[in-house]
mmCIF file of the N, C-alpha and C atoms, coordinates in Angstrom:
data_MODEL
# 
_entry.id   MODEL 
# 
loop_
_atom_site.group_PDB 
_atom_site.id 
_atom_site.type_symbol 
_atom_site.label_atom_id 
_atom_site.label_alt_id 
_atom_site.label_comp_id 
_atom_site.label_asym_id 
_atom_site.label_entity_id 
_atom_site.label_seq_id 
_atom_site.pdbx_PDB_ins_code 
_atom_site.Cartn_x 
_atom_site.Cartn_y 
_atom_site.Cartn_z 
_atom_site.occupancy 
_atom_site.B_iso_or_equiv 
_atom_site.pdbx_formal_charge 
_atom_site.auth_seq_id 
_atom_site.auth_comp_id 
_atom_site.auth_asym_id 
_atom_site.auth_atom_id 
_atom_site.pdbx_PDB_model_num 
ATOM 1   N N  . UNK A 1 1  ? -4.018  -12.760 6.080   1.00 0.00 ? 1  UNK A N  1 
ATOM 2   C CA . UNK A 1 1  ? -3.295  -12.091 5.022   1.00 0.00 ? 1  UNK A CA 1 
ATOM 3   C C  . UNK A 1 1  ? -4.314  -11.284 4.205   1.00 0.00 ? 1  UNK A C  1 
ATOM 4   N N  . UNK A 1 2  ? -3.907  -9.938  3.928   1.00 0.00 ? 2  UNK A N  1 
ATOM 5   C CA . UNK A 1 2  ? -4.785  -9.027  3.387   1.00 0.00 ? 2  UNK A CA 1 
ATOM 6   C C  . UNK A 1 2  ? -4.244  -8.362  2.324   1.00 0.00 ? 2  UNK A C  1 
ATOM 7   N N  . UNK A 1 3  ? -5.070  -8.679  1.277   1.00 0.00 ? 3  UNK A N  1 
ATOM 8   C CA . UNK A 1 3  ? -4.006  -7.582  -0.030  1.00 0.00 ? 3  UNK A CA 1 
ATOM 9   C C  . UNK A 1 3  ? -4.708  -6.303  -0.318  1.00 0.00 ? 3  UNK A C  1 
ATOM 10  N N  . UNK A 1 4  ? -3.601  -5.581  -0.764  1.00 0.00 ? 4  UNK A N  1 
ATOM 11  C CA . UNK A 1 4  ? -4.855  -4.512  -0.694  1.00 0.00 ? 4  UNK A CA 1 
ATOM 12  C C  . UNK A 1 4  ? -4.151  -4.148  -2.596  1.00 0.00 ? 4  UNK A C  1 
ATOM 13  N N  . UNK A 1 5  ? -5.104  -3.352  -3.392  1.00 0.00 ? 5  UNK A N  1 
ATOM 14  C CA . UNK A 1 5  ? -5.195  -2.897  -4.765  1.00 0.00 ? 5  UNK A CA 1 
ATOM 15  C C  . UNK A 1 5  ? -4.607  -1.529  -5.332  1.00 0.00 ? 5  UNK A C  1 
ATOM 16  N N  . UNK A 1 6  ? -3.141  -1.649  -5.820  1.00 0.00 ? 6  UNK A N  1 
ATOM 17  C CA . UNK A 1 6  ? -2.330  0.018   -5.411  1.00 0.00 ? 6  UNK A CA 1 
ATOM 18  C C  . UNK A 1 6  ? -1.951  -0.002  -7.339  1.00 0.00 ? 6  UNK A C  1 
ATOM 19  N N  . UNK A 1 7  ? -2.392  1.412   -7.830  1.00 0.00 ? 7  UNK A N  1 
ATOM 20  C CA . UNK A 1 7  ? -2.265  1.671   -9.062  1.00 0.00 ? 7  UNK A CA 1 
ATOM 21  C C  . UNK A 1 7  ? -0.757  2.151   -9.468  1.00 0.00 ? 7  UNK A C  1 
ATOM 22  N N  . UNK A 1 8  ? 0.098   0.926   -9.991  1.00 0.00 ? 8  UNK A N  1 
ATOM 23  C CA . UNK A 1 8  ? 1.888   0.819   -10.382 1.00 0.00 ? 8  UNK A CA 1 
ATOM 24  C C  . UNK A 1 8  ? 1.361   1.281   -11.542 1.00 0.00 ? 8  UNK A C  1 
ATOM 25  N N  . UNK A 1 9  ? 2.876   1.988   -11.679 1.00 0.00 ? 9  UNK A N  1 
ATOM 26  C CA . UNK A 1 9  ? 2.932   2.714   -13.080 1.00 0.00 ? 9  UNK A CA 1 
ATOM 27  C C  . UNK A 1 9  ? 2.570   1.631   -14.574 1.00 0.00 ? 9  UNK A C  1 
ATOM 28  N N  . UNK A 1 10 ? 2.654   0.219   -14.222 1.00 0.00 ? 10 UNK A N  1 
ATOM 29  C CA . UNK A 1 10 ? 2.414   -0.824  -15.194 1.00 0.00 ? 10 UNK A CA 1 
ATOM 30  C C  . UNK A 1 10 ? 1.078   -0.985  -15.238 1.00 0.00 ? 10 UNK A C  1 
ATOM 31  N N  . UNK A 1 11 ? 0.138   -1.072  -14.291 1.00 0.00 ? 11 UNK A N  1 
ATOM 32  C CA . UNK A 1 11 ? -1.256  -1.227  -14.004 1.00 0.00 ? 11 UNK A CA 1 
ATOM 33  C C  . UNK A 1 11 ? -1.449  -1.657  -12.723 1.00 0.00 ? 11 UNK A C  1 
ATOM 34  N N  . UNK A 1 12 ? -2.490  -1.825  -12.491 1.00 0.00 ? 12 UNK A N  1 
ATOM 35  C CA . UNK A 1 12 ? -2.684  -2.405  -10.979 1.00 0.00 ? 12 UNK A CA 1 
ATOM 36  C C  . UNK A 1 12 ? -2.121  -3.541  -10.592 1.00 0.00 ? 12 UNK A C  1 
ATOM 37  N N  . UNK A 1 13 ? -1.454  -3.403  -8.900  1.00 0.00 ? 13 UNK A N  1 
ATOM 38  C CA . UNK A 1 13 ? -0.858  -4.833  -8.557  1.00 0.00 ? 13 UNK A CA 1 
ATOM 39  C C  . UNK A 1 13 ? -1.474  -4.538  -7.349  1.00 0.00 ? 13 UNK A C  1 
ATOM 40  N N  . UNK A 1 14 ? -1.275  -6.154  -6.623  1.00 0.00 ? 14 UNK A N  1 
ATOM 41  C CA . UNK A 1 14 ? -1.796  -6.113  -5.656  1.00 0.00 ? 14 UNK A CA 1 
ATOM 42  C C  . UNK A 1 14 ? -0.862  -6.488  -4.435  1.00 0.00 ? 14 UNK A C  1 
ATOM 43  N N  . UNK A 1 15 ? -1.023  -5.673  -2.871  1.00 0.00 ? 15 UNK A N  1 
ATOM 44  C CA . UNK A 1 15 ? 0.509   -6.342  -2.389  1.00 0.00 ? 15 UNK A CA 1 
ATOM 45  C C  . UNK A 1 15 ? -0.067  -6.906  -0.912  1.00 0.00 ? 15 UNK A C  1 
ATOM 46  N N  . UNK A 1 16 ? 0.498   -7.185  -0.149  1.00 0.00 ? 16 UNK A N  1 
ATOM 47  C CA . UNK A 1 16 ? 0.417   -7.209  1.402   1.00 0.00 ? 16 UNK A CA 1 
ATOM 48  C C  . UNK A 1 16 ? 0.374   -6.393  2.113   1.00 0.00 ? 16 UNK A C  1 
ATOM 49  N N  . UNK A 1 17 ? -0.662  -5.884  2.918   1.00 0.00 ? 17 UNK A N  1 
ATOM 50  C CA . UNK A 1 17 ? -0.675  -5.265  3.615   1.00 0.00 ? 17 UNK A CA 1 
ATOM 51  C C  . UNK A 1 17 ? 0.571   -5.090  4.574   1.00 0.00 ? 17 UNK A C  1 
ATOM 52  N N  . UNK A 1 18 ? 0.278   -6.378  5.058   1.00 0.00 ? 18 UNK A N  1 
ATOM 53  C CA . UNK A 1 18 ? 1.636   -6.333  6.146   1.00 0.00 ? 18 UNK A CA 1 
ATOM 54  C C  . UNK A 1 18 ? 3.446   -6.499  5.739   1.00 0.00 ? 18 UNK A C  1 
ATOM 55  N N  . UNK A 1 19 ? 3.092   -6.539  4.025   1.00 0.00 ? 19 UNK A N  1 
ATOM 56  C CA . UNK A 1 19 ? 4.534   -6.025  3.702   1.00 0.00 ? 19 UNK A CA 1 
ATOM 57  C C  . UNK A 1 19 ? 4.850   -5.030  3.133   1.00 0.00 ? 19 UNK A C  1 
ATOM 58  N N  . UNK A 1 20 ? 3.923   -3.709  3.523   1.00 0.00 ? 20 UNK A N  1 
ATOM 59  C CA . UNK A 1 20 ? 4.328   -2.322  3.081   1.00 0.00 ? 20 UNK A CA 1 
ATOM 60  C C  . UNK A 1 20 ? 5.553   -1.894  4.492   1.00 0.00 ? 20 UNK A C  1 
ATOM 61  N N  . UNK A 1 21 ? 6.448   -1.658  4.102   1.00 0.00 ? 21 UNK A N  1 
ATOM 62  C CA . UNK A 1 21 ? 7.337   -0.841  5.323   1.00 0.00 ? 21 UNK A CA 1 
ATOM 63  C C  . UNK A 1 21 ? 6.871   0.783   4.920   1.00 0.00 ? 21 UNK A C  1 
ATOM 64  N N  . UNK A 1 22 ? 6.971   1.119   4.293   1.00 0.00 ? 22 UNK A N  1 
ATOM 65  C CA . UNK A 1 22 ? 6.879   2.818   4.108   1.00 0.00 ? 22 UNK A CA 1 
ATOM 66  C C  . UNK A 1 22 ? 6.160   3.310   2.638   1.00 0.00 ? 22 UNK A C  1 
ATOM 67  N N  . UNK A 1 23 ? 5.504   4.407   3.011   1.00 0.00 ? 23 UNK A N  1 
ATOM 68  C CA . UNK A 1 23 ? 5.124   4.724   1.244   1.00 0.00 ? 23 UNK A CA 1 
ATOM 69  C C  . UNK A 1 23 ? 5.591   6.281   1.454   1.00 0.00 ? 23 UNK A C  1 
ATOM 70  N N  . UNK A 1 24 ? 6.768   6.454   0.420   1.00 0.00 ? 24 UNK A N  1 
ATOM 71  C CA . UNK A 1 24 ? 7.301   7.957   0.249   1.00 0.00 ? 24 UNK A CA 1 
ATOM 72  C C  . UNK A 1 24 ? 5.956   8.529   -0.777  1.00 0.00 ? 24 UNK A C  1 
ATOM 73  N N  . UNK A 1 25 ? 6.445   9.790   -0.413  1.00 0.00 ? 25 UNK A N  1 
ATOM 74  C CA . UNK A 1 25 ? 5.899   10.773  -0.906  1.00 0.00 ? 25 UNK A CA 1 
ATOM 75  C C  . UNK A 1 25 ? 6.398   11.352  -2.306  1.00 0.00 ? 25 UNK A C  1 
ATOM 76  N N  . UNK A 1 26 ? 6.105   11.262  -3.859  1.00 0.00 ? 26 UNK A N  1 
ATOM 77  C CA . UNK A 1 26 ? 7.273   11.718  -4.954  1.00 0.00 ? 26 UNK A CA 1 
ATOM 78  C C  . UNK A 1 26 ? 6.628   13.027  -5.464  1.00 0.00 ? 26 UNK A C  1 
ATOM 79  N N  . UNK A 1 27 ? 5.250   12.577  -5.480  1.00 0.00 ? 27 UNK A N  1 
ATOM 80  C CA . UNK A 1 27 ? 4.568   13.868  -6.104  1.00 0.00 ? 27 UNK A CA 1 
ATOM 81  C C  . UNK A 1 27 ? 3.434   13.947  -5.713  1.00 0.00 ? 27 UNK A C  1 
ATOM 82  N N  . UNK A 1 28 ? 1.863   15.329  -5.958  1.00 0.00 ? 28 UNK A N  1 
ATOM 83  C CA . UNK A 1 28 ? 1.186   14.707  -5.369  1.00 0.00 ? 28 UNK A CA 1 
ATOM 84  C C  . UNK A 1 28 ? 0.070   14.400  -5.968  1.00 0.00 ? 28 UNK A C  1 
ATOM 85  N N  . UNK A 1 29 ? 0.170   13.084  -7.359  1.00 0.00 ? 29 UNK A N  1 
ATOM 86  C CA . UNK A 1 29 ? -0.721  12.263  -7.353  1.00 0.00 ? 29 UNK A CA 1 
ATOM 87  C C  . UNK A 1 29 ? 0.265   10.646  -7.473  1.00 0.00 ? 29 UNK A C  1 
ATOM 88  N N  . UNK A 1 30 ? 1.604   11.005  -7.018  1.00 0.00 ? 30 UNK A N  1 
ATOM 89  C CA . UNK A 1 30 ? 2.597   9.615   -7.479  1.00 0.00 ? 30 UNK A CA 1 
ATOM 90  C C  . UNK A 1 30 ? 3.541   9.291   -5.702  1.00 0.00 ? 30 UNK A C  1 
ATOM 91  N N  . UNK A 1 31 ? 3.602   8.284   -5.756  1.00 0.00 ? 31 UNK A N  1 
ATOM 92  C CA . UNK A 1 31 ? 4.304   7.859   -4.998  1.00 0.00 ? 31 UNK A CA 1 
ATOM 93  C C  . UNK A 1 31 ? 5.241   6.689   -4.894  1.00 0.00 ? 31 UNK A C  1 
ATOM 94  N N  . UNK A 1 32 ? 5.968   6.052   -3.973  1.00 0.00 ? 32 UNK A N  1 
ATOM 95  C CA . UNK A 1 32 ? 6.814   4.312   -3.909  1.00 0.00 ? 32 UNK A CA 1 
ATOM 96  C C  . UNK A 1 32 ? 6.294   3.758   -2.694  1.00 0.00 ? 32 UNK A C  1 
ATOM 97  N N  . UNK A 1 33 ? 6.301   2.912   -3.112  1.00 0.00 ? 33 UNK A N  1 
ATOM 98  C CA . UNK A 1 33 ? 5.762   1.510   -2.114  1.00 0.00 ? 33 UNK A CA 1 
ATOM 99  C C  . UNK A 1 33 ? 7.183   1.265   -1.493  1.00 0.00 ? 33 UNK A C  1 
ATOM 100 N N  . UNK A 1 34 ? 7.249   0.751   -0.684  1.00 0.00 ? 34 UNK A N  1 
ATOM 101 C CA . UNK A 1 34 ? 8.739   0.071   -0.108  1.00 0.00 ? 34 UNK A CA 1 
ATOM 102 C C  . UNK A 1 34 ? 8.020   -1.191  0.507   1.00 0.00 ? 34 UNK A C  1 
ATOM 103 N N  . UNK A 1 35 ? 8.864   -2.340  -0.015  1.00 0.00 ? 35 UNK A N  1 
ATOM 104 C CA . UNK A 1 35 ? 8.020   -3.394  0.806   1.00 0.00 ? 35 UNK A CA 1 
ATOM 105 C C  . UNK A 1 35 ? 8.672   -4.320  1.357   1.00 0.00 ? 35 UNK A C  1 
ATOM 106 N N  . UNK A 1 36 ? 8.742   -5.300  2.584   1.00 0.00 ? 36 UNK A N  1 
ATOM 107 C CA . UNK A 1 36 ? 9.647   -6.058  2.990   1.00 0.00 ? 36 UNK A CA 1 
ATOM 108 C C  . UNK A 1 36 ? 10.916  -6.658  2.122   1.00 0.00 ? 36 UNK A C  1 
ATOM 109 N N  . UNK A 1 37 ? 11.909  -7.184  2.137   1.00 0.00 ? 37 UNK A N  1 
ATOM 110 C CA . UNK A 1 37 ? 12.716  -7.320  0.883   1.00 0.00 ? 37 UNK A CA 1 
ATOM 111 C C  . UNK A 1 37 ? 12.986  -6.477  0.412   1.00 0.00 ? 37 UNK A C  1 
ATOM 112 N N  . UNK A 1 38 ? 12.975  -4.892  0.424   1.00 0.00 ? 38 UNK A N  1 
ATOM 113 C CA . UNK A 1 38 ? 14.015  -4.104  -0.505  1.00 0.00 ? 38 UNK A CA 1 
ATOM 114 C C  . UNK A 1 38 ? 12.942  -3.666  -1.916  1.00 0.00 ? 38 UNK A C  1 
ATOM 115 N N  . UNK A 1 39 ? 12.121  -4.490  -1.771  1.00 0.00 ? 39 UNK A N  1 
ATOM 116 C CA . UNK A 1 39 ? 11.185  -4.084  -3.070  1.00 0.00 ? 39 UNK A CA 1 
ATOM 117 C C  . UNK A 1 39 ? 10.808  -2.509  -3.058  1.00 0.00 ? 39 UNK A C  1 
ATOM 118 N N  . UNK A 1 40 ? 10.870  -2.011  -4.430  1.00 0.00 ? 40 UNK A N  1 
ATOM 119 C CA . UNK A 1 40 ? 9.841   -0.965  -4.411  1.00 0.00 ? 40 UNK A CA 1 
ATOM 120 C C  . UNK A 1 40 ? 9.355   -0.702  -5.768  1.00 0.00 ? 40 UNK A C  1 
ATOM 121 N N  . UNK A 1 41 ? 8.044   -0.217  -5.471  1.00 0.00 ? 41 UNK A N  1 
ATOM 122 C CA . UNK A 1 41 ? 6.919   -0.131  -6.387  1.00 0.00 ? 41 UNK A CA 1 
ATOM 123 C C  . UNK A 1 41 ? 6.700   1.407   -6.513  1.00 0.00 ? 41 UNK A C  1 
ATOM 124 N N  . UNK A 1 42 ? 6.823   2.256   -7.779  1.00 0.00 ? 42 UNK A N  1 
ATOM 125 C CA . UNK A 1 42 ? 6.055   3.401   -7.871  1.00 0.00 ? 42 UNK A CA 1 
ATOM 126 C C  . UNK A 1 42 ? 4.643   2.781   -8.604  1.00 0.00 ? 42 UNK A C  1 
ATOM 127 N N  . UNK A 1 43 ? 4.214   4.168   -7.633  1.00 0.00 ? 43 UNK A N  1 
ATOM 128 C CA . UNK A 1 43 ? 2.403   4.215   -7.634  1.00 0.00 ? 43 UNK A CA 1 
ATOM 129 C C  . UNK A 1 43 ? 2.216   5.419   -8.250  1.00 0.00 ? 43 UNK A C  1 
ATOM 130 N N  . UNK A 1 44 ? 0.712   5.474   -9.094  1.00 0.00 ? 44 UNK A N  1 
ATOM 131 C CA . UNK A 1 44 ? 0.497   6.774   -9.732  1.00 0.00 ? 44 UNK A CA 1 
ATOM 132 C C  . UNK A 1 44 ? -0.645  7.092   -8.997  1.00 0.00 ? 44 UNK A C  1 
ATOM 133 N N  . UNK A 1 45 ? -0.836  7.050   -7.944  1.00 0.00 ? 45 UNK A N  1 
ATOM 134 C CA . UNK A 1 45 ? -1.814  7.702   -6.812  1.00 0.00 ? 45 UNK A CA 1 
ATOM 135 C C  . UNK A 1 45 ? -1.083  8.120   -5.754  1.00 0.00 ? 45 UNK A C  1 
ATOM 136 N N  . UNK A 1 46 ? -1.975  8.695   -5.303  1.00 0.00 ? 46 UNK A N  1 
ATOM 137 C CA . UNK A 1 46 ? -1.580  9.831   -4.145  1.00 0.00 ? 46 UNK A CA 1 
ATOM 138 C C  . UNK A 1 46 ? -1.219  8.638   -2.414  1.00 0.00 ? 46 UNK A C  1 
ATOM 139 N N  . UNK A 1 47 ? 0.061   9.197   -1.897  1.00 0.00 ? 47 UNK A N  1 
ATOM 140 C CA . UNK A 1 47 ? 0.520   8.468   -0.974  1.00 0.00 ? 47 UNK A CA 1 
ATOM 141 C C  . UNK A 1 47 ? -0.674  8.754   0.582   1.00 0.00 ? 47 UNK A C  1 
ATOM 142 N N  . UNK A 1 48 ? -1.577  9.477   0.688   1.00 0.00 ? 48 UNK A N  1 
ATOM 143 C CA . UNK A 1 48 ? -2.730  9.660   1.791   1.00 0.00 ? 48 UNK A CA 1 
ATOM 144 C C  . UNK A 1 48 ? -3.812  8.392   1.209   1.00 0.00 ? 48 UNK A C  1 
ATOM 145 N N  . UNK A 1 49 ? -3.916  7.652   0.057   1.00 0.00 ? 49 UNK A N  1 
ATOM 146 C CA . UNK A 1 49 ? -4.742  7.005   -0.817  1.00 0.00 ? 49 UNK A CA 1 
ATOM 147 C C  . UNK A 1 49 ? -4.337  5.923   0.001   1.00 0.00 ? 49 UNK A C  1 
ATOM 148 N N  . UNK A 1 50 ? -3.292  5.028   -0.365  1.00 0.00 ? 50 UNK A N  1 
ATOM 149 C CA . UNK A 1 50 ? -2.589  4.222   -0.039  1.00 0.00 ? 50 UNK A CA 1 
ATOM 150 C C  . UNK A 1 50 ? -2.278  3.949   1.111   1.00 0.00 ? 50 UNK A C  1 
ATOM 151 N N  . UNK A 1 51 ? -2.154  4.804   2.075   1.00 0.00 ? 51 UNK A N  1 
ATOM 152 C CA . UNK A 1 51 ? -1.832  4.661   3.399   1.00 0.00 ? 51 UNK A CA 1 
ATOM 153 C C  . UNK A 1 51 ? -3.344  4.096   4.264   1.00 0.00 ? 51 UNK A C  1 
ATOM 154 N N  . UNK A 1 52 ? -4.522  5.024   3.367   1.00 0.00 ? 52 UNK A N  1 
ATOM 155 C CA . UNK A 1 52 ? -5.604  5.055   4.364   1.00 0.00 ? 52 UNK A CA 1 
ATOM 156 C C  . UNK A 1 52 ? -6.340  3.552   4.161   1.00 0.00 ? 52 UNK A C  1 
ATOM 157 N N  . UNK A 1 53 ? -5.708  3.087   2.624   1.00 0.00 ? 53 UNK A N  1 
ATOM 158 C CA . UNK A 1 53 ? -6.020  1.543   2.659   1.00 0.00 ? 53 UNK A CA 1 
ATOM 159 C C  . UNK A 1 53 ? -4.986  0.834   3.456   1.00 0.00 ? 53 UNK A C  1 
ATOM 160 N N  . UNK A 1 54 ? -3.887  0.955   3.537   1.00 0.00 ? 54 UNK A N  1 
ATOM 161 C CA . UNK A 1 54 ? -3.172  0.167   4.218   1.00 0.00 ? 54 UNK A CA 1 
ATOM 162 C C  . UNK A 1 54 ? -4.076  0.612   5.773   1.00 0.00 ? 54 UNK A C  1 
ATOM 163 N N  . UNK A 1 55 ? -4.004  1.374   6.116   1.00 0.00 ? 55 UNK A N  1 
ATOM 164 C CA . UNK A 1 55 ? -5.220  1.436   7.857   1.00 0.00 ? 55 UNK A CA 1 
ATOM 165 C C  . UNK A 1 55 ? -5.844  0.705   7.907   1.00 0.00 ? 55 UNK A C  1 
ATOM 166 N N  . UNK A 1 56 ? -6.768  0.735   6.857   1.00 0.00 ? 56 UNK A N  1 
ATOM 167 C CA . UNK A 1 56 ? -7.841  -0.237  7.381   1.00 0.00 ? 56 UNK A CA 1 
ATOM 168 C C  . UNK A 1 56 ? -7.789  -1.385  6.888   1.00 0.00 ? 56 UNK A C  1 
ATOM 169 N N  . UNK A 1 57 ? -6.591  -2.009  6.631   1.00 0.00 ? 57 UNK A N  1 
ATOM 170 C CA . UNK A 1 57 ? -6.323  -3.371  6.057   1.00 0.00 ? 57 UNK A CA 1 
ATOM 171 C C  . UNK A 1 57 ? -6.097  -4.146  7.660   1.00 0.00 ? 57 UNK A C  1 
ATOM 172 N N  . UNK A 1 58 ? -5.625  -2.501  8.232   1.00 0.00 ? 58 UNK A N  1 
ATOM 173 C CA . UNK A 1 58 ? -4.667  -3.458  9.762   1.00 0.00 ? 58 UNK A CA 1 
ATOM 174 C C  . UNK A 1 58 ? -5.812  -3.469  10.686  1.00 0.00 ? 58 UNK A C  1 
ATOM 175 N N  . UNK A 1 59 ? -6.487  -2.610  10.326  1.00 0.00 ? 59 UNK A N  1 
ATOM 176 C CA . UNK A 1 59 ? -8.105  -2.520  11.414  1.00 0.00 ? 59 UNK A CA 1 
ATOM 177 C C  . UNK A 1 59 ? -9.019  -3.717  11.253  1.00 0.00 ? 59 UNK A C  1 
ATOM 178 N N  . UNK A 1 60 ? -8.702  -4.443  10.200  1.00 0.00 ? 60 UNK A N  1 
ATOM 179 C CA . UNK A 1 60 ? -9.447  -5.497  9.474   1.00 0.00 ? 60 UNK A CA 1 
ATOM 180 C C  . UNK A 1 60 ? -9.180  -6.365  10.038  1.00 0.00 ? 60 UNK A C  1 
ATOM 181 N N  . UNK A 1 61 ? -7.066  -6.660  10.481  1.00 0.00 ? 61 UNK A N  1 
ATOM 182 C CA . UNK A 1 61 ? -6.673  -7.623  10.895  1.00 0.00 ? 61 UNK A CA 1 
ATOM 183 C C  . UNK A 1 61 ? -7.391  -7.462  12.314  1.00 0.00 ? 61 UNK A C  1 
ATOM 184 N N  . UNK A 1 62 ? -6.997  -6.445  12.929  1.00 0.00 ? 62 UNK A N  1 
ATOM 185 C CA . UNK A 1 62 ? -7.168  -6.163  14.330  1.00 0.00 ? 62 UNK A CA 1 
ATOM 186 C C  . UNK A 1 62 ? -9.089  -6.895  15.021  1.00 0.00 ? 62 UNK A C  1 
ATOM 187 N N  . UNK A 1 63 ? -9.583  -6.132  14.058  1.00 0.00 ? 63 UNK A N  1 
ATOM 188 C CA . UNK A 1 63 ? -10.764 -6.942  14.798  1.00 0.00 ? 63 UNK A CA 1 
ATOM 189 C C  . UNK A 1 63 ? -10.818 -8.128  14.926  1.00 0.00 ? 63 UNK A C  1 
ATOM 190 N N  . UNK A 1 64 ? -11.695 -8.422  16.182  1.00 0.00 ? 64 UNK A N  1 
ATOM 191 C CA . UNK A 1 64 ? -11.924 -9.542  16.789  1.00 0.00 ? 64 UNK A CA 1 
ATOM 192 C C  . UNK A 1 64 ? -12.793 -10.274 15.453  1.00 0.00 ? 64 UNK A C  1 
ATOM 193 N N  . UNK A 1 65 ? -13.055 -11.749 15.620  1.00 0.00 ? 65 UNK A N  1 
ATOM 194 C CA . UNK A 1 65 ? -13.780 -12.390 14.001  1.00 0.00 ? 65 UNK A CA 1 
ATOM 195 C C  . UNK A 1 65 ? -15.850 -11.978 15.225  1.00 0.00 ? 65 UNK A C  1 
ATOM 196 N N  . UNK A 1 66 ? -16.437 -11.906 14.011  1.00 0.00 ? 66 UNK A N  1 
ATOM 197 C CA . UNK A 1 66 ? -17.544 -11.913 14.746  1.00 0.00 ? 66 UNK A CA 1 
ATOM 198 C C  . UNK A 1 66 ? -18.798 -12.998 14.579  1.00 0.00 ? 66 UNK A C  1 
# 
């Protein structure tokens, strides 16, 4: 389980990687989280921000342990 650190319009929260389903696009330094359950979170960062942490949250999972 991997959380990753996404700036909500309240302050920073922190969510699951593996329970982001989608991050829309609203503006371009704001965006929504959509997360398993129906949840959603607006973000006041840019949705390429967010995504490229969610990547390498899953690249994190993906590797082998060393």
């Amino acid at each position: 389980m991997i959380f990753i650190q996404v700036k909500a319009l309240a302050g920073p929260n922190f969510v699951r990687a593996n329970d982001v389903l989608a991050v829309q696009y609203t503006d371009r330094e704001k965006c929504t989280i959509v997360l398993a359950g129906g949840v959603t979170l607006p973000c006041t960062e840019a949705a390429t921000e967010i995504v490229a942490r969610i990547e390498a949250a899953a690249a994190a999972l993906a590797a082998p342990p060393a």
